[in-house]
PAKEPA-179379 format. One record per residue (C-alpha): y, z, x negated; residue number from 1. Coordinates in steps of 0.1 Angstrom, whole numbers, plus 5000, padded with zeros to 4 digits. Layout:
# residues N
+------+------+------+-----+
:    v :    w :    u :   k :
+------+------+------+-----+
:    Y :    Z :    X : NUM :
...
+------+------+------+-----+
This chain:
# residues 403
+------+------+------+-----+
:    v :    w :    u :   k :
+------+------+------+-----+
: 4706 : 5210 : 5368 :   1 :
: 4730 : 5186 : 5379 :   2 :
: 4758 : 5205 : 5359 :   3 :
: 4738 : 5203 : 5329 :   4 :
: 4731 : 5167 : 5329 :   5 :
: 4769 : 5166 : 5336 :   6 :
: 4778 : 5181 : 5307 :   7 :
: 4751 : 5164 : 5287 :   8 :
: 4768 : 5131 : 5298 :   9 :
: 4803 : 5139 : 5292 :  10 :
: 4796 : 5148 : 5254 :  11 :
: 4773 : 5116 : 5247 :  12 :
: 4800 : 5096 : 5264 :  13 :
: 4830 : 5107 : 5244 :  14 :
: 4814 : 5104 : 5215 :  15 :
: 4804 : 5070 : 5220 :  16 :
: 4838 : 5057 : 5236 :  17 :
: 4861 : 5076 : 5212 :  18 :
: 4840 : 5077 : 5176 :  19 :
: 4849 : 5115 : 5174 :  20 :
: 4817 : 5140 : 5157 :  21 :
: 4798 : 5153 : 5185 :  22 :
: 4809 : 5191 : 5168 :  23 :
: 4843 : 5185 : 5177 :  24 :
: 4834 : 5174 : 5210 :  25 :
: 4812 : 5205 : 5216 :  26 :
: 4844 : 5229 : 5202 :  27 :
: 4866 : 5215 : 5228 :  28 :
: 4837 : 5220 : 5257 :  29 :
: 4835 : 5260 : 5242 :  30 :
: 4874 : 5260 : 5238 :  31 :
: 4882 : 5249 : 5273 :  32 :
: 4856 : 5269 : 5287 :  33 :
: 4871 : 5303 : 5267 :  34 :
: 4907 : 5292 : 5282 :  35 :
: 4897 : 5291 : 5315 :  36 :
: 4877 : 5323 : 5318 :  37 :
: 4907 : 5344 : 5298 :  38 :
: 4935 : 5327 : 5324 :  39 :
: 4904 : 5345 : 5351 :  40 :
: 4901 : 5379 : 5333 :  41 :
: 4941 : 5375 : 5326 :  42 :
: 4927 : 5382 : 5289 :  43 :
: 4915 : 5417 : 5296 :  44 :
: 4882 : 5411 : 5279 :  45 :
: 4865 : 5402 : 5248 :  46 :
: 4849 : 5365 : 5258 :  47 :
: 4832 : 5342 : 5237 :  48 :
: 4819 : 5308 : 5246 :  49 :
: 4788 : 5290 : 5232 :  50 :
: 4772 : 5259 : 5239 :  51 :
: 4738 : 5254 : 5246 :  52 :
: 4718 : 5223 : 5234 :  53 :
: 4688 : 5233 : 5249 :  54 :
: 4698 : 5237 : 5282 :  55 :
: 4732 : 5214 : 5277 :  56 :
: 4751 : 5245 : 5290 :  57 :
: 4786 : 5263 : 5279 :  58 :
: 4772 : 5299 : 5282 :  59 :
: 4799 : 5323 : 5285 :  60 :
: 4794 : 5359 : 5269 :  61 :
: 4813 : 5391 : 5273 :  62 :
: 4813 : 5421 : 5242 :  63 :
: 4818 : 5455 : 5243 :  64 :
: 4823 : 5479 : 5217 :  65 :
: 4800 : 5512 : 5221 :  66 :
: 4821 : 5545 : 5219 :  67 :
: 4817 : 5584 : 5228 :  68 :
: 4846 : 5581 : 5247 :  69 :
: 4855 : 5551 : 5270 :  70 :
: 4894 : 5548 : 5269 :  71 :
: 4892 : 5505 : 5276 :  72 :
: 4868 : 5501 : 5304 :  73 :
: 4870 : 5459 : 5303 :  74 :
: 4861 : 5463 : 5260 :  75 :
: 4842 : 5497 : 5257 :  76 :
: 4809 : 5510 : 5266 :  77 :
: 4798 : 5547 : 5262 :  78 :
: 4771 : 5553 : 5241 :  79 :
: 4745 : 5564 : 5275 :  80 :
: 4751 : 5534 : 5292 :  81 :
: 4747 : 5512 : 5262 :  82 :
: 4713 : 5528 : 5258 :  83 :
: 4701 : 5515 : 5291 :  84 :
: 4706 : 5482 : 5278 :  85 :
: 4697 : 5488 : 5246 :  86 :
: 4678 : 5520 : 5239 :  87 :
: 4686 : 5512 : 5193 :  88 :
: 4722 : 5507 : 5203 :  89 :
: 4745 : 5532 : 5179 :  90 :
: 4779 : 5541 : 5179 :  91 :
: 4804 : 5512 : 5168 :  92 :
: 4775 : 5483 : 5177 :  93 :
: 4790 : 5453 : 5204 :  94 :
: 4772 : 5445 : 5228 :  95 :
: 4773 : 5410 : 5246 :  96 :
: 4763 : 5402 : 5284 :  97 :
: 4762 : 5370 : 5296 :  98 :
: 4786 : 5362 : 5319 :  99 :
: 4783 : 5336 : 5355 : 100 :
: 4806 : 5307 : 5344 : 101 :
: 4803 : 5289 : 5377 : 102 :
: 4825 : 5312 : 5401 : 103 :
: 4856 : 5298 : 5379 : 104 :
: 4885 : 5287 : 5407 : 105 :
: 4898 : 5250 : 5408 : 106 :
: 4929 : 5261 : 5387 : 107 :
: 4908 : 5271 : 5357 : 108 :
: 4886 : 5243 : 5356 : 109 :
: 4917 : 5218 : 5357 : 110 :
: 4931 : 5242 : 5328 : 111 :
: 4894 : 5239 : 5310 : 112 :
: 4897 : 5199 : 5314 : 113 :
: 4932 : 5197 : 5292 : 114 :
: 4921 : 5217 : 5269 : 115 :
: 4892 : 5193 : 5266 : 116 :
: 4915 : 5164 : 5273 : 117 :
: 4940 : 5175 : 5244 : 118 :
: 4915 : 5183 : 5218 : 119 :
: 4893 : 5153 : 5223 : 120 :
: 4930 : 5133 : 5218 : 121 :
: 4937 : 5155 : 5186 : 122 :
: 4907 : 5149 : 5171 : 123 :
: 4908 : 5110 : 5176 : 124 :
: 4944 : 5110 : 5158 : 125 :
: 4925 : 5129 : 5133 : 126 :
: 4897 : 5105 : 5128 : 127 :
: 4923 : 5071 : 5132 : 128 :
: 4948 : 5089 : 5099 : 129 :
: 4915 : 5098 : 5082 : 130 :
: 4899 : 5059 : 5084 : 131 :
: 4931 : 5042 : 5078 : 132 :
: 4940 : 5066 : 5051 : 133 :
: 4913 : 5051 : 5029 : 134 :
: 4925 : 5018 : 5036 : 135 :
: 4958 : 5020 : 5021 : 136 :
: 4969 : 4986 : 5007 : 137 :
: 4940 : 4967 : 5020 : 138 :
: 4947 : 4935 : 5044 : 139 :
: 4936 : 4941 : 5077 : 140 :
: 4939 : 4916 : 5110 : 141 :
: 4954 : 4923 : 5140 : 142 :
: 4966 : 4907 : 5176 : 143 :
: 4997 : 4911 : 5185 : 144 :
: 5013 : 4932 : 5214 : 145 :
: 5049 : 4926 : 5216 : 146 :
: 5085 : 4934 : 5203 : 147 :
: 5104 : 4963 : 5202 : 148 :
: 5137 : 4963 : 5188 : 149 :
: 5126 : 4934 : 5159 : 150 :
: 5096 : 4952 : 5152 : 151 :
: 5060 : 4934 : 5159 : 152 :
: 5037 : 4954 : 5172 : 153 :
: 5000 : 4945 : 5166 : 154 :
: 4969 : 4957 : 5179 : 155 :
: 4939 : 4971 : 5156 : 156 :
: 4919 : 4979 : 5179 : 157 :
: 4917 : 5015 : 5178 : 158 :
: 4947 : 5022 : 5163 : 159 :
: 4980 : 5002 : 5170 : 160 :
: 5005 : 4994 : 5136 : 161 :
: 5038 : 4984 : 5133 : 162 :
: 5053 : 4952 : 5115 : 163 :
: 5091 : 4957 : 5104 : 164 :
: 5114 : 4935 : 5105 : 165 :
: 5118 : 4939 : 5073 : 166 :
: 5087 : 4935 : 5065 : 167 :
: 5081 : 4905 : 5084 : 168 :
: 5084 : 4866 : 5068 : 169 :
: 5113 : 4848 : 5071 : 170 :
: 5109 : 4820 : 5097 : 171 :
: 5079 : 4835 : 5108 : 172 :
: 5072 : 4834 : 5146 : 173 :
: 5046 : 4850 : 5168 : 174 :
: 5036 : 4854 : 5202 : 175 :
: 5019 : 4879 : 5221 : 176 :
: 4978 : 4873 : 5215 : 177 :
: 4981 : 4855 : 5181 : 178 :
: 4962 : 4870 : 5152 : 179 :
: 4980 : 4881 : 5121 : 180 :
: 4972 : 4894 : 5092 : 181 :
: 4990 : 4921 : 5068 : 182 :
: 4981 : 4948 : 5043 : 183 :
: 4985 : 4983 : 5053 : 184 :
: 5016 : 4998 : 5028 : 185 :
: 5018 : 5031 : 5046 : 186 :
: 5003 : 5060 : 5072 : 187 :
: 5020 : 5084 : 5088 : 188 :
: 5013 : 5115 : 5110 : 189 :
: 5036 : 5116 : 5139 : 190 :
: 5039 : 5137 : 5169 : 191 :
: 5027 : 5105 : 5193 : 192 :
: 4995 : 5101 : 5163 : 193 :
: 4992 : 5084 : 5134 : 194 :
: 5017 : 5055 : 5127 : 195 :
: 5004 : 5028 : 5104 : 196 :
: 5032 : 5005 : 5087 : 197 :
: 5019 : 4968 : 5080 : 198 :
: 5039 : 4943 : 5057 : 199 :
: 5037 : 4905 : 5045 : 200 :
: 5062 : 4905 : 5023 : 201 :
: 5050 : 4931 : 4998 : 202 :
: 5037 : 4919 : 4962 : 203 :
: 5002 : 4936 : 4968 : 204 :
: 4999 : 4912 : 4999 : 205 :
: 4995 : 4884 : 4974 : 206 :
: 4976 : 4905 : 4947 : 207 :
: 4953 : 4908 : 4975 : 208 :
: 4947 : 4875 : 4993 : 209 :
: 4940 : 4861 : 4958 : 210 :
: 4912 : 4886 : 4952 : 211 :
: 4897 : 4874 : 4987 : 212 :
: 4904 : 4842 : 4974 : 213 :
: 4891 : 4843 : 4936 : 214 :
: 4859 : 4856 : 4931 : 215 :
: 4866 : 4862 : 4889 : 216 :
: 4895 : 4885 : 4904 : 217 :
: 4872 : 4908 : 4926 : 218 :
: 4849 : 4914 : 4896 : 219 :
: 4869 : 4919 : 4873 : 220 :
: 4867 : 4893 : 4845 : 221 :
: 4905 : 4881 : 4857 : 222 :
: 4931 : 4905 : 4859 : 223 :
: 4966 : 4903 : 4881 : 224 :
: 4991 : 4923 : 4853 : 225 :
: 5021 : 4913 : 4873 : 226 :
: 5035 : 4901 : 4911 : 227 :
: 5071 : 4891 : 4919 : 228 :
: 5079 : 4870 : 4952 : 229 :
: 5110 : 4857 : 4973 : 230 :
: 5094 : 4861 : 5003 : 231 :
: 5081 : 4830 : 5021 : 232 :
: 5103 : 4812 : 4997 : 233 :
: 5084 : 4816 : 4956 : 234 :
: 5066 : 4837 : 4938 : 235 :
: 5054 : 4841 : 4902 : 236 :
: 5014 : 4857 : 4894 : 237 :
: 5011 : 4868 : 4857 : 238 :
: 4973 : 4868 : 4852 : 239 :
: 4949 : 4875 : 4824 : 240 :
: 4913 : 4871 : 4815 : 241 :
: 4888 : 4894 : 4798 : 242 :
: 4863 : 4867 : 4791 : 243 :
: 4874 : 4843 : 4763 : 244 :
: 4857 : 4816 : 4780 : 245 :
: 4870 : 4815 : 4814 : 246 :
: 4906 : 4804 : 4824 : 247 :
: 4925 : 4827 : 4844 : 248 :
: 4948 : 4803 : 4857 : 249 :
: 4926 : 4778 : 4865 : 250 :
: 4901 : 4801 : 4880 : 251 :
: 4930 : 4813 : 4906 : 252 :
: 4938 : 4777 : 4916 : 253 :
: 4900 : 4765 : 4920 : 254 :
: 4886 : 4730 : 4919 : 255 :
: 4918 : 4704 : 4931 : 256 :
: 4938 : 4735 : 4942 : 257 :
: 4917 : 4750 : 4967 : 258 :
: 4920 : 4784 : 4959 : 259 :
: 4956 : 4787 : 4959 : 260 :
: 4964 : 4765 : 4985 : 261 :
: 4944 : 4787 : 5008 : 262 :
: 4966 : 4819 : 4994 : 263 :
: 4996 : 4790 : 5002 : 264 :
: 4985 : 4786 : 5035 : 265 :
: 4983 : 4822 : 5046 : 266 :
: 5022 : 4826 : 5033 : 267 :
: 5034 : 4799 : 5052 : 268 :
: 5038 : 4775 : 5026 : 269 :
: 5052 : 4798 : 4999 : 270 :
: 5051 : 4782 : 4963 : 271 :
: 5032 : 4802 : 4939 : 272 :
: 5035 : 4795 : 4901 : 273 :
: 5006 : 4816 : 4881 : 274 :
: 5012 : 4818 : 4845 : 275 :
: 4994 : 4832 : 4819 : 276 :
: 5003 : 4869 : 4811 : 277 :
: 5007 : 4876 : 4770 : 278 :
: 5017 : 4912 : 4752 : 279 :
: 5045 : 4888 : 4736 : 280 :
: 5079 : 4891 : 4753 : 281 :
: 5089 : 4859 : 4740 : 282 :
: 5059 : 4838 : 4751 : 283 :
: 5056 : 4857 : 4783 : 284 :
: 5092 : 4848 : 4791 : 285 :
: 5083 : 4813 : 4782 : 286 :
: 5059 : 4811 : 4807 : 287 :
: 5077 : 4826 : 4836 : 288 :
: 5104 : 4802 : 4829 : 289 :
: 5076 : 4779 : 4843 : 290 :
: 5079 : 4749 : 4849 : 291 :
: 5103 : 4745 : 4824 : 292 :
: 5103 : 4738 : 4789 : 293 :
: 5118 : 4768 : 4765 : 294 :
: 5133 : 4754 : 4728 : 295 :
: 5138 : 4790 : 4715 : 296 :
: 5139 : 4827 : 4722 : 297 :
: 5162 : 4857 : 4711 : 298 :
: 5147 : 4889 : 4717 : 299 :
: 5166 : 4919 : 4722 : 300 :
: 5142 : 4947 : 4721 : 301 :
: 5170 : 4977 : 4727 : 302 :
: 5188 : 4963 : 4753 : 303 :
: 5157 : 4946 : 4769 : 304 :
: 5178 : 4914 : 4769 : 305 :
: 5164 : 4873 : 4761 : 306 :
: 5187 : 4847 : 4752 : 307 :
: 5165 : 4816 : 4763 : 308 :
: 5175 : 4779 : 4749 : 309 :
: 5164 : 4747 : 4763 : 310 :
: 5171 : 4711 : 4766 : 311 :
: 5199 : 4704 : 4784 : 312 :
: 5176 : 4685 : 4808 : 313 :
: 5156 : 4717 : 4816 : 314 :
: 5189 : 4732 : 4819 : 315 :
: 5190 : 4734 : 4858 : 316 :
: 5152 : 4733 : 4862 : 317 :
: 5149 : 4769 : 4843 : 318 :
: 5177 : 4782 : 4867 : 319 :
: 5158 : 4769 : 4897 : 320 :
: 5178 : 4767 : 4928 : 321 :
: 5205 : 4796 : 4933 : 322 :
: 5187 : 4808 : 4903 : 323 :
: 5157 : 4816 : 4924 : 324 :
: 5133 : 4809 : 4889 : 325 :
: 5154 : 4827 : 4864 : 326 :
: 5155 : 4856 : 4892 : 327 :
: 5122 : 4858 : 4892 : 328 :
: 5109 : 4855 : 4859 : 329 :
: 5133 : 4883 : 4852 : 330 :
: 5118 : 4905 : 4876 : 331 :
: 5085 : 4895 : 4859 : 332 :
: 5091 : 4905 : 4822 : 333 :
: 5117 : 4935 : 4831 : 334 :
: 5138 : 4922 : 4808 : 335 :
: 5174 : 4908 : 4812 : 336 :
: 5176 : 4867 : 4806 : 337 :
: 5207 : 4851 : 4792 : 338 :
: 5196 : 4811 : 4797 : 339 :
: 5221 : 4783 : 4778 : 340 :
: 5210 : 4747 : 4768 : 341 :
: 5208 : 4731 : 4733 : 342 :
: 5244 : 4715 : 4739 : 343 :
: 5262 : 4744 : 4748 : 344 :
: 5246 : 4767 : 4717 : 345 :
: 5261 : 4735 : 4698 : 346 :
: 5294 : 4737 : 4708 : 347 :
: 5294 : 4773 : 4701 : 348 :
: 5283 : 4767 : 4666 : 349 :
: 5305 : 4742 : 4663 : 350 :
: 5333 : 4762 : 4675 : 351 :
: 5327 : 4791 : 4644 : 352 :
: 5327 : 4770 : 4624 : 353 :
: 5362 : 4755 : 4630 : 354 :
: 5372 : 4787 : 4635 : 355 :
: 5356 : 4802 : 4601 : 356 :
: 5377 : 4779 : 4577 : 357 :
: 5407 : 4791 : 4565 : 358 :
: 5419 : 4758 : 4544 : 359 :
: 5410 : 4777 : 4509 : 360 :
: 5384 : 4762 : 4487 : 361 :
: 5364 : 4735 : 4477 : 362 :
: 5348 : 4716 : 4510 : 363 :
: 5311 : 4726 : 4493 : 364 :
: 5322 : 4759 : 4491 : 365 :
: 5337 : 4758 : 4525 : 366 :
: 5305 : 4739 : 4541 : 367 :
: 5283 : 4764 : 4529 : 368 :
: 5306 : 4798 : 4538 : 369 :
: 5304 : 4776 : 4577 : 370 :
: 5270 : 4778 : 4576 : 371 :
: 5266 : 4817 : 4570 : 372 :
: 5292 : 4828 : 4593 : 373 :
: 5279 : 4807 : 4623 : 374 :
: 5243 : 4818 : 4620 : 375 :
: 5246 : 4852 : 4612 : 376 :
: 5265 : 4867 : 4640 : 377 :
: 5230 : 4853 : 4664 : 378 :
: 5208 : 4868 : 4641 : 379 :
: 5223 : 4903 : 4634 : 380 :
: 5228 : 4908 : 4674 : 381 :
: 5187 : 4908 : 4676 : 382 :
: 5155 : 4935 : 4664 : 383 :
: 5130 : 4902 : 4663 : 384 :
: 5132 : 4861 : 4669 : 385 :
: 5107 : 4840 : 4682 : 386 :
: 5105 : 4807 : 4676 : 387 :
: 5083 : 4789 : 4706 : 388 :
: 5084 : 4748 : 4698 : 389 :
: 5079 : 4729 : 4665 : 390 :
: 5109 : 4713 : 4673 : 391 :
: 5129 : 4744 : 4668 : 392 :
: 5112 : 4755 : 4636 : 393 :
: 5116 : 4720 : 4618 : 394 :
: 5153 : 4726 : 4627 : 395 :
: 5155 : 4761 : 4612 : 396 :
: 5136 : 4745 : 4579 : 397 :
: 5161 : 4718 : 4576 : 398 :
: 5188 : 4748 : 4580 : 399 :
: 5173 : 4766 : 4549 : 400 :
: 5173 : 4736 : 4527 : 401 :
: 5203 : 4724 : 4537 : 402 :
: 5217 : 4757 : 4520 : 403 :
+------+------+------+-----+
């Protein structure tokens, strides 16, 4: 009775502690069992193990196979003797006797206890990959342990991950016991368990503190097309709305900036520009080069290049520092950006023209020969051009009639 309460207990227990199915749990109990009596016998016999709920016992069974002739005494039975057991037995039946489980020695019950040792541990790296499988790019928060080798390595609670240095923010710096949080970019099935890889610096950590953050996100109605970042340092959100009446940039930064000073917050004071996404090239490009003003926009559509103009005043603000903005809004559209300012694309024109005159002619014929050769060579170099200020249209008009 004892034993059987025993078992009872052992089996409730591990499947409370370890979250493991209670089948599993009853396998390894009939697996260790089966070990233990085969290292007995020295495998000599046909042994099967079964658990019992009713009585909360691993019953252990022996088979024999009924023959005319007996030439395996530990796995046959002749057909007379099977009869006393069994007076419908036939030729070819098994038969199965159970077997006293309780005279096993103190060397195979310690065998029977690591086999239920190492199953129960398979089956919780099992049910660990399985959980955290499903929750593949999804932010999760963890305590952290301590560091190996630049690595960070933070507590889940039932499952330990690992935060590369690589992955990790730049001026970041934790201590063991403080909280962190970081979205799960990868699981892996080692020989020591399942290894979960965390990072902060991904894109999708972003993408996914704003669809905590915004509500319109999580449903739907706004959509995040596009992430770059420099991490801890700037990043760019292209978003979009499929509801004419809602604002998809001001429904990610929230009444006075709430929204996306919280998403701030969490990235140590990264700067986050969210711009609106658009099919067009040239106005998306436009908008990535926030928060500076564009004049115009040459689109190269075979060699996915721009050629951006602006003000010589938004000059520097379009590069951004060390051309952090430009960087970014390139890795934004995918396309290649060529950025000069209104005095430079002057001085260009200016110098084809100069160069263009050969001294022949009248000066109106020469003026207006200037005029085709310096605009031509811009145009001809481009599939489509955008023109993305009034500004810069009024001065293509006056261009026309001034020919």
């Amino acid at each position: 009775m004892e034993t059987t309460i025993s078992i009872k207990h052992a089996i409730e227990q591990i499947v409370k502690e370890k979250g493991i199915d209670r089948n599993v749990v009853i396998d390894a109990m009939e697996q260790a069992v089966l070990t233990a009596a085969n290292k007995k016998y020295r495998n000599t016999r046909d042994l099967e193990a079964r658990y019992n709920p009713d009585t909360g016992e691993v019953e252990l069974f022996e088979f024999v196979t009924v023959v005319e002739e007996v030439q395996d005494s530990y796995k046959e039975i002749d057909l007379e003797e099977a009869r006393e057991i069994d007076p419908e037995v036939e030729v070819g039946d098994s038969l199965g006797e159970k077997l006293d489980a309780s005279g096993f020695t103190r060397i195979a019950a310690q065998t029977a206890k690591q086999v239920i040792i190492q199953k129960v541990r398979e089956a919780e790296r099992e049910t660990i990959f399985n959980e955290y499988s499903d929750r593949q790019w999804e932010i999760i928060t963890g305590m952290v342990r301590r560091f190996e080798k630049g690595e960070l390595l933070v507590d889940l609670g039932r499952a330990e991950a690992v935060l590369p240095s690589k992955e990790q923010m730049p001026r970041e710096v934790y201590r063991p016991g403080d909280r962190i949080r970081a979205i799960i970019t990868e699981i892996r099935m080692t020989t020591k368990g399942p290894q979960i890889i965390l990072s902060r610096t991904h894109p999708s950590m972003l993408a996914k503190l704003f669809e905590a953050e915004v509500p319109e996100i999580a449903e739907g109605i706004v959509e995040i097309n596009a992430v770059v970042r420099d991490p801890g340092s700037r990043a760019k959100v292209a978003v979009s709305s499929n509801d004419r009446d809602i604002d998809p940039v001001g429904a990610c930064v929230g009444m006075r900036g709430a929204r996306v000073q919280n998403v701030v917050s969490e990235l140590r004071g990264e700067k986050i520009d969210i711009i609106p996404w658009s099919e067009d090239i040239a106005r998306f490009a436009c908008n990535a080069l926030s928060p500076a003003q564009v004049s115009k926009v040459f689109v190269d559509e075979d060699n996915r290049s721009l050629e951006i103009i602006v003000a010589d005043d938004q000059l520097s603000l379009a590069i951004g520092k060390r051309g952090q903005n430009v960087s970014l809004a390139a890795r934004l559209t995918g396309c290649r950006i060529d950025i000069k300012s209104e005095s430079k694309v002057a001085d260009e024109v200016e110098a084809q023209e100069f160069s263009s005159y050969d001294g022949t002619g009248t000066a109106g014929d020469d003026e207006e020969e200037t005029v085709e050769t310096a605009v031509e060579p811009e145009v001809s170099e481009v599939s489509e051009v955008s023109e993305v200020s009034d500004t810069a249209v009024d001065e293509k008009t006056a261009e026309k009639q001034a020919e």
